[in-house]
C-alpha positions in Angstrom: 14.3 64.5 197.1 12.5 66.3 200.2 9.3 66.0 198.9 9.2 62.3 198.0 10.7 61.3 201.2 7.6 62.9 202.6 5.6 61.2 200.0 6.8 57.8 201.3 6.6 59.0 204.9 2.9 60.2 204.4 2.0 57.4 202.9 2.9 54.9 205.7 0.3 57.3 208.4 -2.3 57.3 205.9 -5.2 55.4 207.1 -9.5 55.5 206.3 -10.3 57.0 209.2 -12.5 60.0 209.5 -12.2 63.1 211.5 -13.8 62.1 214.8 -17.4 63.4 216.0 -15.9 66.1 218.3 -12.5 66.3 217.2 -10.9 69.4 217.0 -9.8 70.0 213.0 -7.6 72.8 213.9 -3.9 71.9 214.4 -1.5 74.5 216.4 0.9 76.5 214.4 3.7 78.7 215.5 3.3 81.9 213.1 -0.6 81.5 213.0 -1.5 79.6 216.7 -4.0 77.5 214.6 -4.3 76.6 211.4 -6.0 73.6 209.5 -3.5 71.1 207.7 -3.8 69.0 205.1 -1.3 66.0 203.7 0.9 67.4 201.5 1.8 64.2 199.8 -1.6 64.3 198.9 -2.7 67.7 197.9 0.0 70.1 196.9 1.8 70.3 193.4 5.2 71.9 194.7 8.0 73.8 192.6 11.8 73.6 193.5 11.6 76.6 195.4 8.6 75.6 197.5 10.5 71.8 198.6 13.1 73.9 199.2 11.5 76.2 201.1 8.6 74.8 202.9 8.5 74.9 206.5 6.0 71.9 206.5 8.2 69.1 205.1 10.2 68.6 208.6 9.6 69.1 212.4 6.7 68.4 214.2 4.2 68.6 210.8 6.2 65.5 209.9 5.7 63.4 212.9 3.3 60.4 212.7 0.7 61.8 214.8 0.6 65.0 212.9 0.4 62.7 209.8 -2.6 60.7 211.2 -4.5 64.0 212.2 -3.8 65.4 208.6 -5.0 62.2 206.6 -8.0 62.2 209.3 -8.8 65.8 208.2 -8.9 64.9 204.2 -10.7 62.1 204.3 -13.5 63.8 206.2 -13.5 66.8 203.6 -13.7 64.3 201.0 -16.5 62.5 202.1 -18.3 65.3 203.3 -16.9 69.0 202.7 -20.6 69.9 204.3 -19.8 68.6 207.7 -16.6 69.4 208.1 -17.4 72.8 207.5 -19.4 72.7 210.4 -17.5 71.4 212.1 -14.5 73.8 211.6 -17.1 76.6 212.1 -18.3 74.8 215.5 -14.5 75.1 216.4 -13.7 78.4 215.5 -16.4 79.7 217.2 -15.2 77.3 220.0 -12.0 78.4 220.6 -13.0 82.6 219.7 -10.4 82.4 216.8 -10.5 85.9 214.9 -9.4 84.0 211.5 -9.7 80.8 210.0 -6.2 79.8 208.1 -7.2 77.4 205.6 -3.9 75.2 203.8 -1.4 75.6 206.9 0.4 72.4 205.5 -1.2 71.1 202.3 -3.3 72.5 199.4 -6.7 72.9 197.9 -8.1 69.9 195.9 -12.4 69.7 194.9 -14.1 68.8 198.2 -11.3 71.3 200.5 -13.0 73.9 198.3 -16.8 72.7 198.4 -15.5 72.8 202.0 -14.6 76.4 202.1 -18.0 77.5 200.6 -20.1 75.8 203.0 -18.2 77.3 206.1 -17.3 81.1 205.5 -21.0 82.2 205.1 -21.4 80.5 208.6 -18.8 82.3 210.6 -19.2 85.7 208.2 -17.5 87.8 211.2 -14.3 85.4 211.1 -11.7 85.9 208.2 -11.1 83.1 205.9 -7.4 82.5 204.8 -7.0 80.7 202.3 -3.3 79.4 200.7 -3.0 78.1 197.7 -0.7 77.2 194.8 -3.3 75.6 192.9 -5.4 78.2 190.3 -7.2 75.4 189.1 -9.1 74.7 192.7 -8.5 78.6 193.8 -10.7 80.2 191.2 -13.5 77.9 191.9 -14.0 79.5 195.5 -16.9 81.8 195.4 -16.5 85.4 196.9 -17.0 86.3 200.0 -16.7 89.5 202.3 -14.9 87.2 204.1 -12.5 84.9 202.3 -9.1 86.1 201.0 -7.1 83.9 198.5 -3.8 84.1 199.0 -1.5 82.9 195.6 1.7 82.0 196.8 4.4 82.5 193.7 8.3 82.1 192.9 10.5 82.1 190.3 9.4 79.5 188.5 5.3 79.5 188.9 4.5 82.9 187.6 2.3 81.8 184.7 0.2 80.0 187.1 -1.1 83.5 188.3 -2.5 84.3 184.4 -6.0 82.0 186.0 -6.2 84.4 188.7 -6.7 88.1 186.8 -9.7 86.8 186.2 -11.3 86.1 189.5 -13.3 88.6 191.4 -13.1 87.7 194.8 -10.6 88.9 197.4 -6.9 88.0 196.2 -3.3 88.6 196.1 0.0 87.1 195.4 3.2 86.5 197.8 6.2 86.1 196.4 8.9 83.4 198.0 12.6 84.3 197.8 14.4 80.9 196.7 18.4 80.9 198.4 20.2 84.1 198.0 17.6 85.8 196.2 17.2 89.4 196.4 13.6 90.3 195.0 12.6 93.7 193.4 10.5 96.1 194.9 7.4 96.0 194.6 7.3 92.1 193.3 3.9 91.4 195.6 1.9 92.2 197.8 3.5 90.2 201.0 7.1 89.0 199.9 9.3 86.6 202.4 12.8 86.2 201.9 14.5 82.3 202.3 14.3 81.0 205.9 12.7 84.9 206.9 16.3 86.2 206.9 16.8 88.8 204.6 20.7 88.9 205.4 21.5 92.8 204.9 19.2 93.6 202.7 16.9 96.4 204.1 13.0 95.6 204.5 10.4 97.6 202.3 6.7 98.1 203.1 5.8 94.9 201.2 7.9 92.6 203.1 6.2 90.0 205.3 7.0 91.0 208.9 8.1 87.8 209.7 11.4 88.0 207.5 13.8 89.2 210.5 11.8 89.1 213.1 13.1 88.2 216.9 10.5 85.7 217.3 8.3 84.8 214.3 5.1 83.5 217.3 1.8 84.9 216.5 3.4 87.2 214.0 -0.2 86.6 211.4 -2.2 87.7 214.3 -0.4 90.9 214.8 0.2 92.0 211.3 -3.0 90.5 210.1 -3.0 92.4 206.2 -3.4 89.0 204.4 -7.0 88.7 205.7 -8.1 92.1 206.7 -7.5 93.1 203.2 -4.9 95.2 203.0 -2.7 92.9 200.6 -5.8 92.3 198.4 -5.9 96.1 197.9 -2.1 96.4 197.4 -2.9 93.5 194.9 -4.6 96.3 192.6 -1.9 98.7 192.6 0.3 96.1 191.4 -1.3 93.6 188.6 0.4 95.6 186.2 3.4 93.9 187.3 2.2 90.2 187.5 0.4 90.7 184.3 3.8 91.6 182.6 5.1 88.0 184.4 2.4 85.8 183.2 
C-alpha cells in the first residue's frame, strides 16, 4: 500500500535532529504558499479514502529533503511545543503571513497541540488553521478568536465527528469525495471532490473552490472561509446533518 511505502520511506529520513536556531518551520505549499508539515508516517491515522486521496504521499512532500525538514519539525514540537511556537510566531510575523496553516502534511499528536496553544495567543491578529483527522488531539485545543479546527471526514470516518459536537471552539467538517463519488448537498461545510475534478457535476455554494479550478495556486488565500469563519458558521446550520451520521 501507499501509505506503508511512505512509512518505510519516512522512516529511512528520520533522524534526532532538532529544528535549527533560525530555521524557518514553514515549508512552501502550492494551494496555501506556506504551510507547516509534519511526517505523516508519524502522525496521521489515515482511512482508505485519505491514502487514496492525499496529495502529501507523492511529489515533492516525499522527497528526502522534505522528509528531513518534516522529522526536524516534530522532533522540536516534541521536545519543546513552547519554543517552537515561538518560533513559528517569530516566522509568521517574519514573512507577514495573514494565516498560519497548521497539519499541511501530517497530523496532530500531544506536544503539536501544546504547540498550538502556546502560539495563537501570540500572533492573535493571524488565523490559525488547523487540519485534523484526529478528535482525540483536536478537542484538546483550547478556543481561541483565532484558531479554526478544521475535521476533515469521508465515507468511512463519520463517527469520529461524534467527539467534536462537543467542543466549543471554532470548528467544522469537510467532506472528501473518494473516486467517482458524487456527494449530497449540503454534506459539509467545505466539500472537495477526488483529484478537485468534479467531472460534470455542477458546483454548489459548499464546494471548495479549488474543485475545478484553472490553477489551484494560492486558491486558500483567496477564498479564505476556512479561517475567517465563514465554514465554522455554515458548521451550525448543518450539525443536524452530521449528528444523524455519527
Amino acid at each position: 500500500m501507499k501509505f506503508h511505502a511512505l512509512q518505510a520511506k519516512t522512516a529511512a529520513a528520520e533522524t534526532v535532529e532538532l529544528l535549527g536556531d533560525d530555521e524557518n518551520p514553514f515549508s512552501t505549499n502550492k494551494v496555501t504558499g506556506h504551510s507547516l508539515n509534519y511526517p505523516i508516517a508519524a502522525t496521521c491515522t489515515p482511512t482508505k479514502v485519505c491514502v487514496d486521496t492525499c496529495y502529501f504521499m507523492c511529489g515533492p512532500a516525499t522527497w528526502p529533503a522534505s522528509l528531513k525538514k518534516q522529522w526536524r519539525l516534530y522532533n522540536a514540537t516534541v521536545a519543546d511545543p513552547k519554543r517552537v511556537a515561538s518560533v513559528v510566531a517569530k516566522w509568521a510575523t517574519r514573512m507577514q503571513l495573514d494565516f498560519v496553516r497548521w497539519n499541511g502534511g501530517g497530523d496532530l499528536f500531544a506536544q503539536s497541540v501544546e504547540c498550538i496553544n502556546y502560539a495563537a495567543p501570540l500572533m492573535p491578529d493571524i488565523p490559525q488553521w488547523v487540519v485534523t483527522r484526529l478528535p482525540q488531539h483536536a478537542v484538546n485545543i483550547e478556543p481561541a478568536a483565532n484558531v479554526f479546527v478544521h475535521f476533515s471526514l469521508d465515507q468511512h470516518s463519520w463517527t469520529r465527528a461524534a467527539a467534536m459536537r462537543e467542543y466549543r471552539g471554532n470548528w467544522f467538517w469537510s467532506y472528501q469525495c473518494d473516486a467517482g463519488e458524487k456527494p449530497e448537498k449540503s454534506l459539509a461545510p467545505v466539500v472537495f471532490y477526488d483529484g478537485y475534478d468534479p467531472a460534470d457535476e455542477p458546483l454548489n455554494g459548499d464546494d471548495c473552490p479549488l474543485n475545478a479550478a484553472d490553477d489551484i495556486a494560492g486558491t486558500c488565500g483567496r477564498c479564505r472561509r476556512c479561517f475567517d469563519g465563514s465554514a465554522a458558521s455554515r458548521a451550525k446550520e448543518l450539525l443536524p446533518i452530521l449528528s444523524g451520521r455519527i
